[in-house]
Backbone as a printed PyTorch tensor [residue, N CA C, xyz], in Angstrom:
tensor([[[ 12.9520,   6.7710,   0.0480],
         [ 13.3970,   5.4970,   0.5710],
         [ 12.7060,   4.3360,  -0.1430]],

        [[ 11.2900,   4.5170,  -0.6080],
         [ 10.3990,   3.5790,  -0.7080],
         [ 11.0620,   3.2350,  -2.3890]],

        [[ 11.7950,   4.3080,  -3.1380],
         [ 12.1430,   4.1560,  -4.3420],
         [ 12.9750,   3.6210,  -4.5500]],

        [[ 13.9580,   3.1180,  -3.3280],
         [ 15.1110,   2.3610,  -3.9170],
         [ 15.1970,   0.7520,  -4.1890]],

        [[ 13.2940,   0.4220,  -4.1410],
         [ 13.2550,  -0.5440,  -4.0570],
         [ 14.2420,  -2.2010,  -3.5300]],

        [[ 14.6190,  -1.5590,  -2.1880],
         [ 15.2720,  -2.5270,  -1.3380],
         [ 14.5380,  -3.0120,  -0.0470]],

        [[ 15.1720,  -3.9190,   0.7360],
         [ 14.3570,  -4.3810,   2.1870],
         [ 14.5640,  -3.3600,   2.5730]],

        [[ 15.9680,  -2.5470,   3.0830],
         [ 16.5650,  -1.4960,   3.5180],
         [ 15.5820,  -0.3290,   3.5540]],

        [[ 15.5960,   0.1590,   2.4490],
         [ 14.7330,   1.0220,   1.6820],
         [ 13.3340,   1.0480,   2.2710]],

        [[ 12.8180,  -0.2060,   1.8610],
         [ 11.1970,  -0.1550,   2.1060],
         [ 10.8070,  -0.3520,   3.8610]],

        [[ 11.8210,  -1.1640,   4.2670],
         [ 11.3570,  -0.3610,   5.9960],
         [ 11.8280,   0.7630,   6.5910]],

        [[ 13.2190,   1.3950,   6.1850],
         [ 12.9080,   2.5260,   6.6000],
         [ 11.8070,   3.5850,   6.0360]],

        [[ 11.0690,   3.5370,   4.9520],
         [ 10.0980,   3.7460,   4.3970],
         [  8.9260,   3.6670,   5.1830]],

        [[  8.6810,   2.0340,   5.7900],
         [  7.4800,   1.4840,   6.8020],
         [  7.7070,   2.3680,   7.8610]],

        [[  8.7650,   2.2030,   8.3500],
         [  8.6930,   3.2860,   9.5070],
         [  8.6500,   4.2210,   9.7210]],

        [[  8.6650,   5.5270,   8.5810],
         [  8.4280,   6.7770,   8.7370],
         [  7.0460,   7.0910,   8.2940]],

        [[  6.3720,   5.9040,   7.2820],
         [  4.8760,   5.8650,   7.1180],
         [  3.8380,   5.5370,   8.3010]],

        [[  4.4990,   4.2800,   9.7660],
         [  3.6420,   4.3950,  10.9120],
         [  4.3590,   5.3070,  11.3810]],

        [[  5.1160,   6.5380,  11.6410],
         [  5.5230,   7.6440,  12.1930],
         [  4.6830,   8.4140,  11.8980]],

        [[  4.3060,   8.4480,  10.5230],
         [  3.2610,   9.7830,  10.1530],
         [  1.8330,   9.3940,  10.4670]],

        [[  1.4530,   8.1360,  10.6830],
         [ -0.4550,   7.4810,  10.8120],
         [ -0.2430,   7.5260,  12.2560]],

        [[  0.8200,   7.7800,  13.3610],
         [  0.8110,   7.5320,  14.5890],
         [  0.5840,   9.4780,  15.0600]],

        [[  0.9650,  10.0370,  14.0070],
         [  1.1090,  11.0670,  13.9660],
         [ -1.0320,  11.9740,  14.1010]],

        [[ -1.4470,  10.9580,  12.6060],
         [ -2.8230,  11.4520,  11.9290],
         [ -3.3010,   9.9840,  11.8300]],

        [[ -3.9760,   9.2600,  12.2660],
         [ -4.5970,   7.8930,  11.9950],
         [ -5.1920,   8.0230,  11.0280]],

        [[ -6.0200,   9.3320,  10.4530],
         [ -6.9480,   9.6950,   9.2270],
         [ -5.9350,  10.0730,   8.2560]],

        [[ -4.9160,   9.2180,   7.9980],
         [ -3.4750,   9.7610,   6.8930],
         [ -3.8390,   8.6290,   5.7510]],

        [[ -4.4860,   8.5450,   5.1220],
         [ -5.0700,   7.4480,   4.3120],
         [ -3.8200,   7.3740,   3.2480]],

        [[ -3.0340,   8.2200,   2.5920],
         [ -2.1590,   8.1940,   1.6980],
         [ -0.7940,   7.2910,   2.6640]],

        [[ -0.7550,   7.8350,   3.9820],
         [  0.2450,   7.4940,   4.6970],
         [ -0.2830,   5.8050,   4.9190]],

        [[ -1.2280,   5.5440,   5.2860],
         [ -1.9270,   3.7500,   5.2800],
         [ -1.4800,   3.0770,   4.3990]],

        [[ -1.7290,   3.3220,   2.7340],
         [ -1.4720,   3.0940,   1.7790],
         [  0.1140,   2.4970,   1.1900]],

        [[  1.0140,   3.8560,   1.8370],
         [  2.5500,   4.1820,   1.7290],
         [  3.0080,   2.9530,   2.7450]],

        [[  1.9750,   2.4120,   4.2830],
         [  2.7940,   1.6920,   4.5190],
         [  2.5840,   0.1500,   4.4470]],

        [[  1.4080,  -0.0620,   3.3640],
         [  1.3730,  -1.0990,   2.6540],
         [  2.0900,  -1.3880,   1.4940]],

        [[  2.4160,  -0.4520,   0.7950],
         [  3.4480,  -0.5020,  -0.2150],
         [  4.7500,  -0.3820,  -0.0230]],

        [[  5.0540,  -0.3530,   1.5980],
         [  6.4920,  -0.6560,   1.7770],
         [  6.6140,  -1.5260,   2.2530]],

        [[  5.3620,  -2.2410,   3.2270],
         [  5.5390,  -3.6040,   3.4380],
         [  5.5020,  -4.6170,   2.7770]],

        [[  4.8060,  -4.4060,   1.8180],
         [  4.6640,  -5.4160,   0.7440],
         [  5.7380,  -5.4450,   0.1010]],

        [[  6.8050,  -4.2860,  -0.5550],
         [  7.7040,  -4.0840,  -1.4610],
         [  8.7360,  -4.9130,  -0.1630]],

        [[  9.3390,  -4.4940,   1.0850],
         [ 10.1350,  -5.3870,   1.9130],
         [  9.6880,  -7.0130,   1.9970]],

        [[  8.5610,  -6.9420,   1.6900],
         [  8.2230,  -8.9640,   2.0720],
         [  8.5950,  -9.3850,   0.6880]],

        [[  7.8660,  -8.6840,  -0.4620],
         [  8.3140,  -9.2820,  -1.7120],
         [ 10.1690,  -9.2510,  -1.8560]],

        [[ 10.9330,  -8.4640,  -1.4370],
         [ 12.4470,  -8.0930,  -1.8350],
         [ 13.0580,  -9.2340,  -0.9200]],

        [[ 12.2170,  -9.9350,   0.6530],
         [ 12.8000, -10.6540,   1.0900],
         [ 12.3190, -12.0480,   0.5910]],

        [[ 11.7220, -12.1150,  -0.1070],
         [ 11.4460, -13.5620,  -0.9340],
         [ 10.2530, -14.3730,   0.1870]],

        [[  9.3580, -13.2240,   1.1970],
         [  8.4930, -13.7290,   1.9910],
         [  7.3370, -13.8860,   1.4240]],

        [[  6.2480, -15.0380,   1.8800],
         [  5.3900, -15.4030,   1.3450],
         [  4.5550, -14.3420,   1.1140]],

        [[  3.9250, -13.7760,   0.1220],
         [  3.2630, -12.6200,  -0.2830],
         [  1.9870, -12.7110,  -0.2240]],

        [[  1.4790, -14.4630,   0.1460],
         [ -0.1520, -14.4530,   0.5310],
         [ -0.3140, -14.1100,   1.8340]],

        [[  0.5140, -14.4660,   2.6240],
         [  0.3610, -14.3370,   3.8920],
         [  0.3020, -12.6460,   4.0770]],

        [[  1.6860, -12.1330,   3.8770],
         [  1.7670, -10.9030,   3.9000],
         [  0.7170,  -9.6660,   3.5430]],

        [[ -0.0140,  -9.7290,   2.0240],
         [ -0.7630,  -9.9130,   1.2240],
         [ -2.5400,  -9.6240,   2.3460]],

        [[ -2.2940, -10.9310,   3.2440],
         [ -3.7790, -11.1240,   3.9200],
         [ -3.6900, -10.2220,   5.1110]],

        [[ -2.4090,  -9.8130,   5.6510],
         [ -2.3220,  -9.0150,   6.6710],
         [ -2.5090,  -7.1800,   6.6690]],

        [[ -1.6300,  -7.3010,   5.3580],
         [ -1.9970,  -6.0050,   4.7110],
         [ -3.0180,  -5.5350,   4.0790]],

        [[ -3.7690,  -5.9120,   3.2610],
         [ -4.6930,  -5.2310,   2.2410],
         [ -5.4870,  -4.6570,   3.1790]],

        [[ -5.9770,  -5.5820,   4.6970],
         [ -7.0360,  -4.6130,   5.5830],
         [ -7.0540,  -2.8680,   5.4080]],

        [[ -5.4510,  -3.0130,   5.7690],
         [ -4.8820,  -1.1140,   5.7070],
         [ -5.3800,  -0.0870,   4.5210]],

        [[ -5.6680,  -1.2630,   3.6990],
         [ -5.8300,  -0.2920,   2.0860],
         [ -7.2160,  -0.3000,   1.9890]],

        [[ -8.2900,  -1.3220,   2.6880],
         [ -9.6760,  -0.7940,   3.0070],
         [ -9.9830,   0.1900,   4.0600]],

        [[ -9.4070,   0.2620,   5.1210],
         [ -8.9560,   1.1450,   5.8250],
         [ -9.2200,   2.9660,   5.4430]],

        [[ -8.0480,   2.6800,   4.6010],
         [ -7.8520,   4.3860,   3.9310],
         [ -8.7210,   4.2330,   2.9910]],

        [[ -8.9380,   3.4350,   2.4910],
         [-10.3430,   3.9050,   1.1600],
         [-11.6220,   4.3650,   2.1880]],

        [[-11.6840,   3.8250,   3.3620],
         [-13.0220,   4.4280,   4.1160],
         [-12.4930,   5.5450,   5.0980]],

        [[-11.3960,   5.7940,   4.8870],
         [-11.2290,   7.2600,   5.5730],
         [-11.1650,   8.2530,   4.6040]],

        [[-10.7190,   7.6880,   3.3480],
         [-11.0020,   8.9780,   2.5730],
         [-11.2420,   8.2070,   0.7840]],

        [[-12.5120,   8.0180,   0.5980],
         [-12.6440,   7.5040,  -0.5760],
         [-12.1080,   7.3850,  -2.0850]],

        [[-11.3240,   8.7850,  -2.0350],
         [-10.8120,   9.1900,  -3.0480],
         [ -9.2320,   9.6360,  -3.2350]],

        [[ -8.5100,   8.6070,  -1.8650],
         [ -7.1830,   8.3410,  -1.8920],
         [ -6.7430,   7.6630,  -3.2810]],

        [[ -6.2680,   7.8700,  -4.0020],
         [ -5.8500,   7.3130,  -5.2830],
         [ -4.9750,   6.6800,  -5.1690]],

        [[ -3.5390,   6.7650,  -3.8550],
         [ -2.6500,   5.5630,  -3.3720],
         [ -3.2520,   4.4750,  -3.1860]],

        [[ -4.3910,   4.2560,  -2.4530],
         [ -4.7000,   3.2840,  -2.1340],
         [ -5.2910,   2.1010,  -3.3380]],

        [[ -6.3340,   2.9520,  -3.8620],
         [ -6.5710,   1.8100,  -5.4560],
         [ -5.0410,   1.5910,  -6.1280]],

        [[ -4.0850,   2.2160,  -6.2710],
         [ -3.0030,   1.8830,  -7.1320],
         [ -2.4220,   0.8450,  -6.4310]],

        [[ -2.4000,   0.9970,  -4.9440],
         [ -1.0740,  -0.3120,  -3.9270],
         [ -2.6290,  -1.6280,  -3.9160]],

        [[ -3.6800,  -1.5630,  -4.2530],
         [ -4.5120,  -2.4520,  -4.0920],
         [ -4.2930,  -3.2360,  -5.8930]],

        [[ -4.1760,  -2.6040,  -6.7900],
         [ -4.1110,  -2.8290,  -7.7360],
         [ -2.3250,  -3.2920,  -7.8990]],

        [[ -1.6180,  -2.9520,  -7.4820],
         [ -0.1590,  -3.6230,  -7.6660],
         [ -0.0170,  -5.0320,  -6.6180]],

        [[ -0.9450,  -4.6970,  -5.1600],
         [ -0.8350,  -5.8790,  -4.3650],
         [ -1.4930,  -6.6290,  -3.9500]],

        [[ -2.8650,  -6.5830,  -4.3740],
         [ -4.0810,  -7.2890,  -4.8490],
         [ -4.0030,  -8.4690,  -5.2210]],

        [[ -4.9230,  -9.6000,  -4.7750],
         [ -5.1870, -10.3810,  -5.8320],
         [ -6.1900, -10.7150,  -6.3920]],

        [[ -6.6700,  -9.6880,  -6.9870],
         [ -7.6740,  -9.7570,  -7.4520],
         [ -7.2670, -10.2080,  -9.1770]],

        [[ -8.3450,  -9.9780, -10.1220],
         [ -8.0650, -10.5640, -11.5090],
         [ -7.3580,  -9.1660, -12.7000]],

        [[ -7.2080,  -9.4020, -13.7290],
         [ -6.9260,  -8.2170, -14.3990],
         [ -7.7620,  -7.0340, -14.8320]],

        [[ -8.9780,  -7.6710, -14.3640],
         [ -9.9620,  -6.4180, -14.6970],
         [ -9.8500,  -5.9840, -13.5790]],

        [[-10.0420,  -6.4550, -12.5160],
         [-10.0330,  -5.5770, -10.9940],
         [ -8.9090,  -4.1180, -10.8150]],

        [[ -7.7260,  -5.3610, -11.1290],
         [ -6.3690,  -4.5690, -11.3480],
         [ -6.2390,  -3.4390, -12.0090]],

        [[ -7.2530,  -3.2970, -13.1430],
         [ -7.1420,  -2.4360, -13.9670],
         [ -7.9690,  -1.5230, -13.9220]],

        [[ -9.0750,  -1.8710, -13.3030],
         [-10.2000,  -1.1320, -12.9380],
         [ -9.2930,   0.2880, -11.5930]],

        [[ -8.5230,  -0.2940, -10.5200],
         [ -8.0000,   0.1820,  -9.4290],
         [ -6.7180,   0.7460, -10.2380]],

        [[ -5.7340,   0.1310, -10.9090],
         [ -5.3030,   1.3510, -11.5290],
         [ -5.8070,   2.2290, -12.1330]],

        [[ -6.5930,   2.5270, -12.6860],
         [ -7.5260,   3.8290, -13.6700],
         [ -7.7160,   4.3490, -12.7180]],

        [[ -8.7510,   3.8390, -11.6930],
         [ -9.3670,   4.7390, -10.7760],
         [ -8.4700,   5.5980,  -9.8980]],

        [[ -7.1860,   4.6970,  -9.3740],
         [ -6.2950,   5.4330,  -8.7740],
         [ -5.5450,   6.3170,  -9.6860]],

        [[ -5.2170,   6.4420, -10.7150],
         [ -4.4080,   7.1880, -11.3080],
         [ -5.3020,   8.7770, -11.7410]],

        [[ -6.3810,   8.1250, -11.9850],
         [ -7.5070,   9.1890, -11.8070],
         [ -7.5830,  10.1210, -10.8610]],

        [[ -7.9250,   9.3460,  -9.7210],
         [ -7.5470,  10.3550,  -8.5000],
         [ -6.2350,  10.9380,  -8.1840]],

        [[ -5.2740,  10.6710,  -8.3790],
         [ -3.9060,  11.6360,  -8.3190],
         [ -3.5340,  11.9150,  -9.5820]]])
């Protein structure tokens, strides 16, 4: 769902990602999955992405302290981040590393 990069797409996406953390709260990949569908639905609806952005990233510190070596999580921190290009790049390596 999350691939068809649509609003459509990315919440039914959100919602089967809090289906599965409602499921396992310690689902750190699933935390991750439903920051990257919320973010991918706010960005597709042309919604402000700082705002969105400040609500979400909590989730992606979240799963990095439930399981340090979630590699979703550095990659959706590194695509939805705002951090600088070294950060970015630093969290892609590291995440791609880990998966």
């Amino acid at each position: 769902m999350l691939a068809r990069h649509t609003v459509r797409g990315s919440e039914a996406a959100a919602e089967k990602f809090a289906e599965a953390i409602a499921l396992d709260p310690k689902f750190a990949a699933a935390l991750s999955g439903l920051v990257d569908a919320r973010m991918l639905a706010a960005e597709r609806r042309h919604d402000d992405l700082a705002a969105e952005r400040k609500r979400q990233l909590p989730l992606l510190d979240g799963a990095r302290e439930i399981d340090p070596n979630c590699g979703s999580a550095y990659v959706a921190r590194a695509i939805w981040g705002d951090g600088d290009v070294t950060t970015q790049e630093t969290d892609f390596r590291r995440g791609l590393e880990l998966d």
